[in-house]
C-alpha positions in Angstrom: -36.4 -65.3 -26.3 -37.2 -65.4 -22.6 -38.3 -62.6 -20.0 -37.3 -62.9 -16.4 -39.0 -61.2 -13.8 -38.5 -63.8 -11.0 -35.4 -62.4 -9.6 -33.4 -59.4 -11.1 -34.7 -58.4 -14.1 -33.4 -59.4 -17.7 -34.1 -60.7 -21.1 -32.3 -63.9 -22.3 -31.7 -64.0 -26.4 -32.4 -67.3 -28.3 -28.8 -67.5 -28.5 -28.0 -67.6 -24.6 -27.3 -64.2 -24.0 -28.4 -62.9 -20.8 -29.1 -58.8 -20.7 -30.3 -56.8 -17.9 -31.4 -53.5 -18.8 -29.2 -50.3 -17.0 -32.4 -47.7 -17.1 -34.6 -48.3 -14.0 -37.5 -46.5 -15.8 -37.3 -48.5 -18.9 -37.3 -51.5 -16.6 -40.3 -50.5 -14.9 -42.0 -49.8 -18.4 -41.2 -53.4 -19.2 -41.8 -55.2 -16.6 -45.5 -53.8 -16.4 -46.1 -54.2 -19.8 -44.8 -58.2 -19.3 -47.0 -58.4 -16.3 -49.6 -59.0 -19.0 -48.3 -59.4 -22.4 -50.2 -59.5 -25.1 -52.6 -56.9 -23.9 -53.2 -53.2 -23.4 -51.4 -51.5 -20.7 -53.0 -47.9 -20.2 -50.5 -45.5 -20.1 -52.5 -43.7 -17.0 -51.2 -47.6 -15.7 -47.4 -46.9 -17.0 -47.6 -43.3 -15.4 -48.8 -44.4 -12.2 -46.1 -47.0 -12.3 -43.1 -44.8 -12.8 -44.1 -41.7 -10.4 -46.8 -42.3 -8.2 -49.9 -39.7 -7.3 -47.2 -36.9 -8.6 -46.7 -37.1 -12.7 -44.5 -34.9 -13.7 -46.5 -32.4 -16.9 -44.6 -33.8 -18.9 -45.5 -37.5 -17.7 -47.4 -38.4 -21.0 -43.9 -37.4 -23.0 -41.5 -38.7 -21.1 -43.6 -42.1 -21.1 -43.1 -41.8 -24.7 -39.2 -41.5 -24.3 -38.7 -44.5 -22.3 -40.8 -46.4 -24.6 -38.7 -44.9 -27.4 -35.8 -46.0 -25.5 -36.9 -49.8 -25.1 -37.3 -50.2 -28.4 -34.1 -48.8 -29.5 -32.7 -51.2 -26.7 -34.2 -54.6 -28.6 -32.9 -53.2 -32.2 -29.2 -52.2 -31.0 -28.2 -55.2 -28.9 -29.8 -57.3 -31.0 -32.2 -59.0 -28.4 -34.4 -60.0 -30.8 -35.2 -59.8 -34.7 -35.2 -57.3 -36.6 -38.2 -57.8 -38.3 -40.2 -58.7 -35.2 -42.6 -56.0 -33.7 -42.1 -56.7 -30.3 -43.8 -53.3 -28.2 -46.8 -51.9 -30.0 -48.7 -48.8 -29.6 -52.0 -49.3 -29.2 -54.5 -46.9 -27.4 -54.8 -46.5 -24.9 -51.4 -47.2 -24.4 -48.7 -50.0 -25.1 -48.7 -53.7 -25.2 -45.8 -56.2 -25.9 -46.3 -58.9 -28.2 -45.0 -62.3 -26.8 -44.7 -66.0 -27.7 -46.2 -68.6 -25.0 -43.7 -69.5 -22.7 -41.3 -66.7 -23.1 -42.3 -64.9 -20.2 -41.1 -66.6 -16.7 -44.0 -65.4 -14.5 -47.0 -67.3 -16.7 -45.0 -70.5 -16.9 -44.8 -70.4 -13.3 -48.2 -69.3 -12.5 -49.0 -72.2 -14.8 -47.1 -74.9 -13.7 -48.8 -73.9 -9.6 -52.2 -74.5 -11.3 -51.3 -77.5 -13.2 -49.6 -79.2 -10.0 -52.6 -78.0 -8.0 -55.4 -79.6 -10.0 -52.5 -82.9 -10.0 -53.0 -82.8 -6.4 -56.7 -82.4 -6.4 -56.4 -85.4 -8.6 -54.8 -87.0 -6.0 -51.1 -87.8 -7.7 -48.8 -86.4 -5.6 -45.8 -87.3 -7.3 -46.7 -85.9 -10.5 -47.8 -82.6 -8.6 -44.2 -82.8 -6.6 -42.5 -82.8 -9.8 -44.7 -80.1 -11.5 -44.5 -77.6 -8.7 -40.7 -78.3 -8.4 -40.3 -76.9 -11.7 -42.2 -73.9 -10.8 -40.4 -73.2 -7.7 -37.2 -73.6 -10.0 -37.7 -70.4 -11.7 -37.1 -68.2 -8.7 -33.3 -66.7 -9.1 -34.1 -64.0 -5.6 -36.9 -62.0 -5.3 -38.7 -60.7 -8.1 -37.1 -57.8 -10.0 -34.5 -57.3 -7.7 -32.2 -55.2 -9.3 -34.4 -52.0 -9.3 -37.3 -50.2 -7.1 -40.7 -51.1 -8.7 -43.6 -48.7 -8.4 -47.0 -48.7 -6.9 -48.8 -51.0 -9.3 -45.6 -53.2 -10.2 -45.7 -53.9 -6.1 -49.1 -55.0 -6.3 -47.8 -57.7 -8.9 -44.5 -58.9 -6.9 -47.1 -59.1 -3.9 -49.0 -61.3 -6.0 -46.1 -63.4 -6.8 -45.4 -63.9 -3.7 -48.2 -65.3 -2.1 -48.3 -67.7 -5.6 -44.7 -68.6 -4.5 -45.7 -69.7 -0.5 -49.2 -71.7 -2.4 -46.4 -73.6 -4.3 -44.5 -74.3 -1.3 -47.5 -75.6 0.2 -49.0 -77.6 -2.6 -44.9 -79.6 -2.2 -45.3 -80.3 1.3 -48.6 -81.4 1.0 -47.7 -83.5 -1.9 -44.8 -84.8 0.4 -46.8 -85.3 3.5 -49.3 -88.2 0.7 -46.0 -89.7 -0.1 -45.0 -90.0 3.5 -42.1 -87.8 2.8 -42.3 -86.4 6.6 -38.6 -86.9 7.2 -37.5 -85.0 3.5 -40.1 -81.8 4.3 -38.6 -81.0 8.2 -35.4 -78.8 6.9 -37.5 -76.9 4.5 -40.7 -76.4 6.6 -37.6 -74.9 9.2 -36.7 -72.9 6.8 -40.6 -71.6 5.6 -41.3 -71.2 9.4 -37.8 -68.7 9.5 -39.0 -66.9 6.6 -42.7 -66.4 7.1 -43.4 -66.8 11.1 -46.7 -65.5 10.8 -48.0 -68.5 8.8 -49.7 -71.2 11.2 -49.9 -73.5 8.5 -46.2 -74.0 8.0 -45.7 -73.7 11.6 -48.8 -77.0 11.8 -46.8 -78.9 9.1 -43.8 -78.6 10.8 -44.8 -80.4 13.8 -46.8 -83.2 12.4 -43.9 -83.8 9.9 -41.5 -83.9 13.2 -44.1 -85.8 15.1 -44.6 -89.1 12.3 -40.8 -89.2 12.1 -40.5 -89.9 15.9 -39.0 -86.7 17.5 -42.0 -86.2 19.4 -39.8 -83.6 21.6 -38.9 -81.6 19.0 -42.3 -81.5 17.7 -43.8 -80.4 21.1 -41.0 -77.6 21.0 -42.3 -76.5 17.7 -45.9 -76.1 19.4 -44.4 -74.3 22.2 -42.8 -72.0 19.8 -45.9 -70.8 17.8 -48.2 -71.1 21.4 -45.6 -68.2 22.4 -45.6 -66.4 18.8 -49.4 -66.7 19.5 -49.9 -65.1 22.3 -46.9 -62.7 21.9 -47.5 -61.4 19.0 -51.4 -61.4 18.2 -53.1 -62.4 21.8 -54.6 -65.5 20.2 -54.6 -69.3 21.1 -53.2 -71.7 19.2 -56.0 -73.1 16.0 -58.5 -75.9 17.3 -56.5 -78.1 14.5 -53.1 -77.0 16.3 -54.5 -77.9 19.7 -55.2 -81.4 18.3 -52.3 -81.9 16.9 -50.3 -81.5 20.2 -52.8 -83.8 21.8 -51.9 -86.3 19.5 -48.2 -86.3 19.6 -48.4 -86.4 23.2 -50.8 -89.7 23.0 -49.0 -91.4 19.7 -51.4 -94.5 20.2 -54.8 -94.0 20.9 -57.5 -96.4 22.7 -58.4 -97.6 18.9 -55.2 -98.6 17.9 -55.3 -96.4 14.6 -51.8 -95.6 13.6 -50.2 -92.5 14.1 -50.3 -89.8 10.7 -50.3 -86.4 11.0 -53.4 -84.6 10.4 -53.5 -82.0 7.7 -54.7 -78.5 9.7 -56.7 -75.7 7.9 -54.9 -73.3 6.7 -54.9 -70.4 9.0 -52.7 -67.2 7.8 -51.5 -65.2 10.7 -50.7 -62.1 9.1 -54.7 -62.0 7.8 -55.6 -62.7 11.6 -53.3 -60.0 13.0 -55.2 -57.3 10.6 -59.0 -58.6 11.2 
């Protein structure tokens, strides 16, 4: 059996079947509980989830409906077996008992750190291939097919920035292979969908500047220079700065080879809020 949270929601039988809960409130209940299986979610958690600051009186009740509901869902489409005990009550609230590996977020947050330490081990390729499986796993954004709650947004938010540390860990793993020229139409695409990170915006232009299109690569600088100043009032990063400076003089006095240099990482969006 698997659990899919990384795009619409829905449980996948050992014998291929694909189901995607109707109920958004039993969704909700399961996707927190599979935020951390195998341990006790409160149900002050589970109420929270499914209505906010404003419980309903009979919040504590109806809880114990959807949960009803769930588990009546596993034994009449047959998701799983019969004999299994799958959601169990346990106070303070509920936890569902799962295998390793049947639940899509931990296999992806452990394939990030596995490719991470890979890197730090310095094998890229190894680390390329680990975090492409990871990255794999994402079928939209994460439980996309109904609204999540306050403490289920907390976890997608989570997810998220997991998801933009595994794009990073593949272009940096890229950049040691000298895989400049394969990284330039995704980092276009990160720099579309997440303007605000300098990082992506830095890689972008070293990538363009070691393959040669030193024009394009000083466009790029131009570009975040404006988003900069536009958006923020701040200079481009000392690192940034450099980084122009050396596209524009590809062969210094000293004869070292051009290679792009690998910027600090400086997140715009936690600038803009500081």
């Amino acid at each position: 059996m698997r659990f899919n949270l990384i795009g619409p929601f829905e449980i996948v039988t050992d014998d291929g079947r694909i189901y995607r809960p109707g109920t958004p409130k039993v969704c909700q209940t399961l996707a927190l509980l599979l935020t951390r299986p195998n341990e006790i979610i409160t149900a002050e958690s589970l109420i929270q989830e499914l209505w906010g600051q404003r419980p309903p009186r009979s919040a504590v009740t109806t809880l114990q409906t959807y949960v009803y509901h769930a588990r009546r869902m596993f034994a009449n489409e047959r998701l799983t077996d019969p004999d299994r005990s799958l959601i169990v009550t346990s106070p303070p609230g509920y936890a569902i008992q799962v295998a390793d590996g049947e639940v899509d977020v931990q296999v992806f947050e452990r394939l990030v750190n596995e490719a991470r330490r890979e890197l730090a081990d310095d094998e890229p390729a190894l680390a390329l291939g680990t975090v492409g499986e990871a990255l794999d796993l994402w079928r939209g954004p994460a439980l996309a097919n109904f609204p999540a709650g306050d403490v289920l947004t907390g976890h997608i938010a989570h997810l998220e920035e997991l998801r933009i540390r595994a794009y990073e860990i593949r272009i940096e793993a890229k950049d040691r292979l000298g895989q400049h020229r394969e990284s330039i139409p995704e980092l276009r695409r990160l720099v579309s969908e997440h303007p605000l990170n300098e990082w992506f915006h830095s890689r972008l232009i070293a990538a363009l500047g070691a393959t040669g299109r030193r024009a394009e690569a000083l466009q790029a600088y131009q570009n975040v220079r404006r988003l900069l100043a536009d958006e923020l009032g701040l200079e481009p990063s000392l690192e940034l700065k450099r980084l122009q400076l050396r596209i524009l003089n590809p062969e210094p006095a000293d004869g070292t080879p051009w290679h792009p240099s690998r910027p600090a990482r400086r997140d715009l969006v936690a600038a803009k809020s500081a």
